[in-house]
MMTF fields as JSON, N, C-alpha, C and O atoms, coordinates in Angstrom:
{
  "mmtfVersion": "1.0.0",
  "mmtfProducer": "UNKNOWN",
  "numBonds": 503,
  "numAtoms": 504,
  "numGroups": 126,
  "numChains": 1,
  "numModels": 1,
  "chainsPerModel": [1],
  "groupsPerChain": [126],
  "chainIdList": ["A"],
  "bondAtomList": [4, 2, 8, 6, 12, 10, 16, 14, 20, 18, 24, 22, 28, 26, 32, 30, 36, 34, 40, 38, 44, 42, 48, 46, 52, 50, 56, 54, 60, 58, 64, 62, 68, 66, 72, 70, 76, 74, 80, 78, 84, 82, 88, 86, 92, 90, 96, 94, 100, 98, 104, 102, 108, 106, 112, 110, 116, 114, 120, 118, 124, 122, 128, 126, 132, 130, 136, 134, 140, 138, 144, 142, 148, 146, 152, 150, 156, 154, 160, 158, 164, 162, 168, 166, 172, 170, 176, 174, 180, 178, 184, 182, 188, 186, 192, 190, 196, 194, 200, 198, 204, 202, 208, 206, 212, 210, 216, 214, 220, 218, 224, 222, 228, 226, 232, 230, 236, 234, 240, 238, 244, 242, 248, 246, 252, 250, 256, 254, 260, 258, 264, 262, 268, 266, 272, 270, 276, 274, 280, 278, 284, 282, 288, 286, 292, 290, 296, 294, 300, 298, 304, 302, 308, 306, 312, 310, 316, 314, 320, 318, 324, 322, 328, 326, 332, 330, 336, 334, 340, 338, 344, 342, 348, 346, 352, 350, 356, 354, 360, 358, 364, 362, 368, 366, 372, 370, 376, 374, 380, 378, 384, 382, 388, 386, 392, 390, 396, 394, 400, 398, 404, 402, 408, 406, 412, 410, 416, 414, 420, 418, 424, 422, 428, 426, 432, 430, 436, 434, 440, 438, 444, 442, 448, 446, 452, 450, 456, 454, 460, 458, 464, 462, 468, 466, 472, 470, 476, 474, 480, 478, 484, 482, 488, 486, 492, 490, 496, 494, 500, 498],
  "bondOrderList": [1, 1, 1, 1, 1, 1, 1, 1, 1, 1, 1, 1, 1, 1, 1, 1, 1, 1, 1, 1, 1, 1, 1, 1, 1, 1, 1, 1, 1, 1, 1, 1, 1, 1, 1, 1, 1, 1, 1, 1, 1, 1, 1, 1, 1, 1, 1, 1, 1, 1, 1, 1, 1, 1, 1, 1, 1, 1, 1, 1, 1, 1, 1, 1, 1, 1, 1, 1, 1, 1, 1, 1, 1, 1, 1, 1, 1, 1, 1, 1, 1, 1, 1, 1, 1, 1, 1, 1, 1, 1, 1, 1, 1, 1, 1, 1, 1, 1, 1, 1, 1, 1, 1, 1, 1, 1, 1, 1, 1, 1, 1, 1, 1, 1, 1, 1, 1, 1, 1, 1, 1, 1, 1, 1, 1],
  "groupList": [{"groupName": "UNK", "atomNameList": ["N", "CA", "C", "O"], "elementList": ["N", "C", "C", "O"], "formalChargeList": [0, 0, 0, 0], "bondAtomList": [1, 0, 2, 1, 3, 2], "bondOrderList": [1, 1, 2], "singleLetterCode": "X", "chemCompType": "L-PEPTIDE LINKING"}],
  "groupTypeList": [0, 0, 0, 0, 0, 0, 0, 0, 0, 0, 0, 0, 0, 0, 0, 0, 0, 0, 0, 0, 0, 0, 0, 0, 0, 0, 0, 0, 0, 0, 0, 0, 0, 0, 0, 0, 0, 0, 0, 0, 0, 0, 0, 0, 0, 0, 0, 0, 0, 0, 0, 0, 0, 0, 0, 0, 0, 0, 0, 0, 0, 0, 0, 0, 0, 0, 0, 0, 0, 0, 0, 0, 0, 0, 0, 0, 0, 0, 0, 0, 0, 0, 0, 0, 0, 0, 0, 0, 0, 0, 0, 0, 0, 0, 0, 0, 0, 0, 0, 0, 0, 0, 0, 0, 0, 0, 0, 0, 0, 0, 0, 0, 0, 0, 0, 0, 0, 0, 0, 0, 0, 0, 0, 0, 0, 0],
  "groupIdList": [1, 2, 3, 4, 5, 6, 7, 8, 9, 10, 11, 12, 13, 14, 15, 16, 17, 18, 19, 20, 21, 22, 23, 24, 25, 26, 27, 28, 29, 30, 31, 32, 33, 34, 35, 36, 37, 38, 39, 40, 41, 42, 43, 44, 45, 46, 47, 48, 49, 50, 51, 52, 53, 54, 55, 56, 57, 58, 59, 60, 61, 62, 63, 64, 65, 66, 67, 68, 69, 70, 71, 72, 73, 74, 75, 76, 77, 78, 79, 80, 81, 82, 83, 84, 85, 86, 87, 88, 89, 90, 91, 92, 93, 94, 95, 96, 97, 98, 99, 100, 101, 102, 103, 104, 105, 106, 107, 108, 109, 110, 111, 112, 113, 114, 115, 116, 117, 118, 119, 120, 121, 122, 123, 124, 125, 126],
  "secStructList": [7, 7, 6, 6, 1, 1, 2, 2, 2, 2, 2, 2, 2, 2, 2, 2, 2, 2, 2, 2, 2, 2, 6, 6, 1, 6, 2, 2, 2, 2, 6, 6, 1, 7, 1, 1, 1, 1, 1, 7, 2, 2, 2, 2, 2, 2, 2, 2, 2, 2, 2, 2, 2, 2, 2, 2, 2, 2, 2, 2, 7, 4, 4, 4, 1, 2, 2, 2, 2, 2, 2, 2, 2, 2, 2, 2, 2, 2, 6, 2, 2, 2, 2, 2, 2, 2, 2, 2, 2, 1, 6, 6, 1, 7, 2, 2, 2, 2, 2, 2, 2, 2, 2, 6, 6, 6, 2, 2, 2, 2, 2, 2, 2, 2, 2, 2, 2, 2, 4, 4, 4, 1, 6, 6, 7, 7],
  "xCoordList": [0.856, 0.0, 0.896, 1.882, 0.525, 1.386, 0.736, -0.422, 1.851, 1.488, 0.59, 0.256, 0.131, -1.012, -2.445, -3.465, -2.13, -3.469, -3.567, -4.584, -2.222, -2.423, -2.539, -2.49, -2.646, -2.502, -4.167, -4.347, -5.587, -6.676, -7.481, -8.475, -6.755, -6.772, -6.24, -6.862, -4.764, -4.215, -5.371, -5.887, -5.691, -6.284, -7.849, -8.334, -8.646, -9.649, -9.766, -10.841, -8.365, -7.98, -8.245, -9.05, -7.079, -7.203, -8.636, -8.694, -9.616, -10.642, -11.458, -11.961, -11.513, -12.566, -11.802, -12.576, -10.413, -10.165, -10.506, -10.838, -10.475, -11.005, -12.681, -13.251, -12.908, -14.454, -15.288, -16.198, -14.535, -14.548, -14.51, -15.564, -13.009, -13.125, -13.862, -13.614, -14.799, -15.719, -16.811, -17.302, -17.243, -18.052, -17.439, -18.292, -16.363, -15.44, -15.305, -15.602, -14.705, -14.518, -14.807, -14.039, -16.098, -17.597, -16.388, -15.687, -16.436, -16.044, -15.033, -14.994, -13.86, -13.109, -13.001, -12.301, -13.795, -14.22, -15.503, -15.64, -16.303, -17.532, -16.777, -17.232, -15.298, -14.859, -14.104, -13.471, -13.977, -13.728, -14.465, -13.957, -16.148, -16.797, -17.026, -17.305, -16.894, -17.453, -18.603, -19.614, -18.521, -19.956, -20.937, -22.077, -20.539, -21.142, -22.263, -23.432, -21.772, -22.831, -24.204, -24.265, -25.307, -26.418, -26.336, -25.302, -27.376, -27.271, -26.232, -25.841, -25.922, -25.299, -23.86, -23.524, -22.966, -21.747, -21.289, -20.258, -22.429, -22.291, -23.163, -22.71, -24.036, -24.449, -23.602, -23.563, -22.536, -21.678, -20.565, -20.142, -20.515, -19.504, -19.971, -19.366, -21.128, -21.64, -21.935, -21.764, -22.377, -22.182, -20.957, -21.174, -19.719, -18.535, -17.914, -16.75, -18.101, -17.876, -18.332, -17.639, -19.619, -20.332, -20.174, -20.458, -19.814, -19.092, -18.347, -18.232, -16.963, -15.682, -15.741, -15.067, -16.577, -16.985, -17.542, -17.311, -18.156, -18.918, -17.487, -17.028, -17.255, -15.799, -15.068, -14.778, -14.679, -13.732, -14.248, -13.616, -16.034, -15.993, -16.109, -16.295, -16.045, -16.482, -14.878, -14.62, -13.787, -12.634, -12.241, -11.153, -12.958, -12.52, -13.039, -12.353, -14.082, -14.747, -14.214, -13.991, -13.518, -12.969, -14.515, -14.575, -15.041, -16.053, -16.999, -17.85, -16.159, -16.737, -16.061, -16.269, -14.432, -13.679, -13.365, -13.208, -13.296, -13.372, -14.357, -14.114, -15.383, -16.219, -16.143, -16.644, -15.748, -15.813, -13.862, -13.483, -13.295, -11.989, -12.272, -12.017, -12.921, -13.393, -13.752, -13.38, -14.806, -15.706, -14.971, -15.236, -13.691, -12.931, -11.93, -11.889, -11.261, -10.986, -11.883, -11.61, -13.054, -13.577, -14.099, -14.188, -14.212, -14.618, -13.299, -13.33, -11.954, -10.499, -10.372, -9.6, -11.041, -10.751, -12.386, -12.351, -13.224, -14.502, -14.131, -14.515, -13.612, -13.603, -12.184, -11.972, -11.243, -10.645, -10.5, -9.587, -11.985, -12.564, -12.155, -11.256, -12.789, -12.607, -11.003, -10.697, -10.238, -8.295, -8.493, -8.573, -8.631, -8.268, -8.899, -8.114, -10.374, -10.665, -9.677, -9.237, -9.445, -9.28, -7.45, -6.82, -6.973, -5.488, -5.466, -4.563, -7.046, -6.973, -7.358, -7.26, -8.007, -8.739, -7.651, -7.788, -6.524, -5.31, -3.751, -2.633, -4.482, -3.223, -2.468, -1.315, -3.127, -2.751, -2.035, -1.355, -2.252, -2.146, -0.922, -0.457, -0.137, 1.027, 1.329, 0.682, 2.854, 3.636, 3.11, 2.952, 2.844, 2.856, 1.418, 1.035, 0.7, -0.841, -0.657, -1.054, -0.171, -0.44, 0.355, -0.334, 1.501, 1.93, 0.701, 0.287, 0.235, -0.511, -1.668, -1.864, -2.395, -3.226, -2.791, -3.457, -0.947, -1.202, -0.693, -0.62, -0.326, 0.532, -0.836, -0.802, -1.97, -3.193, -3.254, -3.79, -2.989, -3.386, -2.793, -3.461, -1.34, -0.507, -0.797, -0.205, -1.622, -1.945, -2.801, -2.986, -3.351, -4.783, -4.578, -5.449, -3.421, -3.145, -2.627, -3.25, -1.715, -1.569, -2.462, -2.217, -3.436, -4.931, -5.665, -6.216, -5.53, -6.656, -6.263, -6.795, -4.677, -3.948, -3.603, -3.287, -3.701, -3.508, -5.219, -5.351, -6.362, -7.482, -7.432, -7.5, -7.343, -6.867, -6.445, -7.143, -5.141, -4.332, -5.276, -5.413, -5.768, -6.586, -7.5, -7.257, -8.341, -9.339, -8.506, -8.269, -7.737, -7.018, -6.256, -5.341, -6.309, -5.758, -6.845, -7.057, -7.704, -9.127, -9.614, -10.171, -9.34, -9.32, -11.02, -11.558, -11.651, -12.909, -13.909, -15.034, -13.54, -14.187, -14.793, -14.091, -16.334, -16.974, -17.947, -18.688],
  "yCoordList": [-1.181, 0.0, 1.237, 1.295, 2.291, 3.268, 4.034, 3.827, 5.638, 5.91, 7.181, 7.864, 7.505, 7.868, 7.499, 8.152, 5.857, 4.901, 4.627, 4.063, 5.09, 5.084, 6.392, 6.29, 7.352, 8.751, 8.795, 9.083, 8.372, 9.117, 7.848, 8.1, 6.196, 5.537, 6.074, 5.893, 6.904, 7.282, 7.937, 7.481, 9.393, 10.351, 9.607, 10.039, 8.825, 8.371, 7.618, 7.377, 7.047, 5.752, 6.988, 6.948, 8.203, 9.409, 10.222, 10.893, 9.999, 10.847, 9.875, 10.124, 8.556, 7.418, 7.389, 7.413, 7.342, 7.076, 8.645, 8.654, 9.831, 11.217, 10.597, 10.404, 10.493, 10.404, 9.699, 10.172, 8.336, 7.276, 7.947, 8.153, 8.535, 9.22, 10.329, 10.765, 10.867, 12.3, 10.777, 11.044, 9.844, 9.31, 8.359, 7.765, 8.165, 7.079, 8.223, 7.965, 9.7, 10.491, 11.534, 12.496, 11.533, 12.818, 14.17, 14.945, 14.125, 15.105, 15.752, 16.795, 15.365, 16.074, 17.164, 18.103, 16.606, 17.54, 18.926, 20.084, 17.674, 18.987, 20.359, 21.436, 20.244, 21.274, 21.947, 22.913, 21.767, 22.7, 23.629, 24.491, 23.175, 23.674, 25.205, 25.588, 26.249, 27.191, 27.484, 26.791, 28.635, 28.364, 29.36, 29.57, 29.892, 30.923, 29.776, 30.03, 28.733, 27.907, 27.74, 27.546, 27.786, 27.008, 25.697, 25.029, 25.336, 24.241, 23.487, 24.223, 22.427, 21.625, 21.525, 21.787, 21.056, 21.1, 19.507, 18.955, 19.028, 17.508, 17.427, 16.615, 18.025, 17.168, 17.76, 17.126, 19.17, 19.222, 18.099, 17.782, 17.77, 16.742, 15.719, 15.438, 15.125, 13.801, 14.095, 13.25, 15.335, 15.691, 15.869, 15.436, 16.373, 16.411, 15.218, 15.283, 13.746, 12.813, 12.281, 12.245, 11.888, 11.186, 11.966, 11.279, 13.247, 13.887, 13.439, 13.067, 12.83, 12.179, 11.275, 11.003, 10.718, 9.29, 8.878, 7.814, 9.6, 9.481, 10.318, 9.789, 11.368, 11.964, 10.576, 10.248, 9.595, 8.203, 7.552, 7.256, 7.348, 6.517, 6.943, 6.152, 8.052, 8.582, 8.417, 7.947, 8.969, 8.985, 7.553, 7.279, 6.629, 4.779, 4.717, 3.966, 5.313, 5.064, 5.18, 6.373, 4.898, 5.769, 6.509, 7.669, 6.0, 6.617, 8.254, 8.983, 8.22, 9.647, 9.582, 9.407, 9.58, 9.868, 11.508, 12.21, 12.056, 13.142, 14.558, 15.569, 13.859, 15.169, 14.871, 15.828, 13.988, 13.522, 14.116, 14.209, 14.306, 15.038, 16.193, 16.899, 16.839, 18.401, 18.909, 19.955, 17.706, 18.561, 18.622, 19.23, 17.507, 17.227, 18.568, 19.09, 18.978, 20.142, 21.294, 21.691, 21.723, 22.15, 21.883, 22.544, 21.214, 20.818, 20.959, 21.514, 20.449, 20.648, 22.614, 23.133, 23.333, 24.088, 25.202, 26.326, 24.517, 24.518, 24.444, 25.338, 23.707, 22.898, 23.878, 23.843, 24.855, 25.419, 26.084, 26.124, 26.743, 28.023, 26.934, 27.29, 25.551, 24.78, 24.611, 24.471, 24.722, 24.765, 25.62, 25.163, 26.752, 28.14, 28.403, 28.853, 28.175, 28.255, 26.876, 27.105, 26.107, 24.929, 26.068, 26.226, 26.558, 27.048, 28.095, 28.535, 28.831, 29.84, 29.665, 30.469, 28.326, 27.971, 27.233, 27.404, 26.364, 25.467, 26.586, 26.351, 27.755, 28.844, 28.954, 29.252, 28.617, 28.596, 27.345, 27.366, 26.307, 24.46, 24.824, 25.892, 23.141, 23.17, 22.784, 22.283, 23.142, 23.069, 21.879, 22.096, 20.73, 19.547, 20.044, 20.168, 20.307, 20.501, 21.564, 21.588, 22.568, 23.88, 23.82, 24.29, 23.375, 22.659, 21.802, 22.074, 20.902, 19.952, 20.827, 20.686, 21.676, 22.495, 23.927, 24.358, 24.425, 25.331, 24.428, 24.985, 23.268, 22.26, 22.106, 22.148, 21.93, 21.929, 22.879, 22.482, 23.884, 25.23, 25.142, 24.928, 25.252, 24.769, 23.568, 23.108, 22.918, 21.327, 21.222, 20.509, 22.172, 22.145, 22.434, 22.103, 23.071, 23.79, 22.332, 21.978, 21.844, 20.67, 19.255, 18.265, 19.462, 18.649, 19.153, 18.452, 20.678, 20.975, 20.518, 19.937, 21.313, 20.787, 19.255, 18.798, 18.439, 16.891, 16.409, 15.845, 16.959, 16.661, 17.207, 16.323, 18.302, 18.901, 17.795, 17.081, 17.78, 16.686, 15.469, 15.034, 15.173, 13.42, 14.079, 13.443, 15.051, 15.629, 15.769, 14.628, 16.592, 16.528, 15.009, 15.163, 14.252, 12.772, 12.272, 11.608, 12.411, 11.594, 11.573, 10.606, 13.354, 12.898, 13.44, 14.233, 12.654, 13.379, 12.263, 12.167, 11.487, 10.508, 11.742, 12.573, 11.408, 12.281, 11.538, 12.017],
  "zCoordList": [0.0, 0.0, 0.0, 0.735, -0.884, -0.798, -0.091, 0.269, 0.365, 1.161, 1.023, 1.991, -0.621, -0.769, -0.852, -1.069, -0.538, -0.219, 1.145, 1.55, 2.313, 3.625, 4.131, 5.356, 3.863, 4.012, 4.712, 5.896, 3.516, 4.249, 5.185, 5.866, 5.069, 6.377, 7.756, 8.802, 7.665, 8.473, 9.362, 10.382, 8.547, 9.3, 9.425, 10.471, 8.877, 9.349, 10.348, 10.899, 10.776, 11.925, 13.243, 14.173, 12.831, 13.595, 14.165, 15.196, 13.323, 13.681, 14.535, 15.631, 13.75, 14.5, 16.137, 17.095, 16.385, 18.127, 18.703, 19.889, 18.1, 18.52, 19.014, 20.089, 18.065, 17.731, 19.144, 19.824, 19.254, 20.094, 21.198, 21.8, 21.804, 22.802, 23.295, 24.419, 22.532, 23.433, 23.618, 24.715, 23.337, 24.084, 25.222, 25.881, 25.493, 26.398, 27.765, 28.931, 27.165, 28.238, 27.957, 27.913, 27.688, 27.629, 28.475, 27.825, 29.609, 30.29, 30.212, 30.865, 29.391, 29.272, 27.761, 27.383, 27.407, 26.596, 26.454, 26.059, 27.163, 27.96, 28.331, 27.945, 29.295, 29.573, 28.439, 28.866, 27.25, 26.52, 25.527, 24.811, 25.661, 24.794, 25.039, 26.175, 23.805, 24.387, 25.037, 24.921, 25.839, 26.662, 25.757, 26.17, 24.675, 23.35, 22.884, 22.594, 22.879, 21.952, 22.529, 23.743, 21.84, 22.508, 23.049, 23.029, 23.515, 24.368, 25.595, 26.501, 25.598, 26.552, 26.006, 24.851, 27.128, 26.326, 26.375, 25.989, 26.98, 26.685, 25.089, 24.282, 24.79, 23.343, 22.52, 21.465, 22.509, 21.959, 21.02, 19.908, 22.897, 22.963, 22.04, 21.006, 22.446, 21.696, 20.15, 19.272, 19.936, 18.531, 17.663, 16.531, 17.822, 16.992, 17.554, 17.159, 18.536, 18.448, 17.011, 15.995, 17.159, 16.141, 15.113, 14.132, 14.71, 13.252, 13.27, 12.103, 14.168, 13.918, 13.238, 12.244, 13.731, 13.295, 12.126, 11.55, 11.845, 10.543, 9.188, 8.175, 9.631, 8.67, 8.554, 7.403, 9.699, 9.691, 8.396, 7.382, 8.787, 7.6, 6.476, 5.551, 6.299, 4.633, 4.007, 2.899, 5.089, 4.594, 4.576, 4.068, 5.049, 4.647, 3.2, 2.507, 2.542, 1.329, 0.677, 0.883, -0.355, -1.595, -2.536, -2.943, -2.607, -3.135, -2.548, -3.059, -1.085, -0.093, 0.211, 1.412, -0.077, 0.6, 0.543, 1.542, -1.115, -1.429, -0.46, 0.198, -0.885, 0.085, 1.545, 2.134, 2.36, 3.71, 4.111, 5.279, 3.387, 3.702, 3.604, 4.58, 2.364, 2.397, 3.695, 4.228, 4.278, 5.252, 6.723, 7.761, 6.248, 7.462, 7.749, 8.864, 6.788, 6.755, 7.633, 8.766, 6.769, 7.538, 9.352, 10.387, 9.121, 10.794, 11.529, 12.628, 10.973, 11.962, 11.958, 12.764, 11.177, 11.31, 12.193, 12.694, 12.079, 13.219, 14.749, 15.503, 15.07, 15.979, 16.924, 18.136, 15.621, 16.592, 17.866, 18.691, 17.782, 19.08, 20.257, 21.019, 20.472, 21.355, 22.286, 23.47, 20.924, 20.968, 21.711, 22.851, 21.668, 21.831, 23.209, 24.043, 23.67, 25.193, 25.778, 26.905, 25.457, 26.877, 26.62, 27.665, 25.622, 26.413, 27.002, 27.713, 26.59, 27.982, 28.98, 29.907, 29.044, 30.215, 31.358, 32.569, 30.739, 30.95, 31.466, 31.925, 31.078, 31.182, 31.865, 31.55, 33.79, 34.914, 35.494, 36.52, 34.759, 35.391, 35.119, 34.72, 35.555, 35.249, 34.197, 33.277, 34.4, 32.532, 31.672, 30.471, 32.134, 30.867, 30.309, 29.145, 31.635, 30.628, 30.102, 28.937, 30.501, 29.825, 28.237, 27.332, 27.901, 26.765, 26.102, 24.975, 26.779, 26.046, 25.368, 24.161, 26.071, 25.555, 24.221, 23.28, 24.901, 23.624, 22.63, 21.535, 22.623, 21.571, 20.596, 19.367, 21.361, 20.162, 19.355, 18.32, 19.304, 18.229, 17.283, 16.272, 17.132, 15.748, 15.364, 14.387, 15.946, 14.965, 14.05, 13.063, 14.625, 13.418, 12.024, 11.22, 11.603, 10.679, 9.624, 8.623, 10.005, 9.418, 9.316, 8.626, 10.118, 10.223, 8.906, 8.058, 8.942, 7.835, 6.268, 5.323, 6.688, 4.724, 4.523, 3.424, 5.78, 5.422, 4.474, 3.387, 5.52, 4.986, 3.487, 2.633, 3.106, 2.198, 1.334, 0.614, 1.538, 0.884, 0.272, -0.871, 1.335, 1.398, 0.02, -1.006, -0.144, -1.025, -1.799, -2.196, -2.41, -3.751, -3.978, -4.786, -3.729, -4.178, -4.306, -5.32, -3.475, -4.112, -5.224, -5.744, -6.001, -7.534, -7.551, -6.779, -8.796, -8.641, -8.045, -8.536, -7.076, -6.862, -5.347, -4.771, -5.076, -4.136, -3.6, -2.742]
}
């Protein structure tokens, strides 16, 4: 398998254990939702889980893999506001977390152009 045929397994392997985890450990994510949003910050949670999840399998499809990386893009780059409160929220903890939290912000950037990536190799398959 090359590693433009492991590239949008990679990041779908990536989104499905994300995905997995806001329902395994609801709460640690509850605490990062903004509190701007309507509703709960648990159906938050349970909602961009089950978007993970569902982005996993579109990016397993070759046939949706195309538009299910598009939207993955978008959503890694949705999903930033969340980055951005838990490192102001993490500001005060100590060093490993407070790293672990601003270490999220520059990631996204290469989350979005990998999804990216995965969509322009897909070709016109959608």
């Amino acid at each position: 398998m090359s590693r433009s045929e492991r590239s949008p397994l990679l990041l779908a392997g990536l989104l499905a254990t994300a995905g997995a985890a806001h329902f395994a450990q609801p709460r640690t994510f509850d605490a990062i939702v903004p509190r701007s949003l309507p509703g709960t910050p648990r159906a938050w949670t349970y909602a961009s889980g089950a978007a993970e999840l569902a982005l996993a399998a579109g990016l397993a499809v070759p046939r949706t893999r195309k538009a299910a990386a598009l939207t993955a893009a978008a959503f890694f780059a949705g999903v930033f506001p969340a980055n951005v409160k838990m490192a102001w929220d993490w500001r005060h903890r100590p060093a490993p977390l407070k790293a672990a939290a601003y270490g999220r912000l520059p990631v996204q950037v290469p989350l979005v152009l990998w999804a990216r990536d995965v969509a322009r190799n897909a070709g016109g398959r959608s």
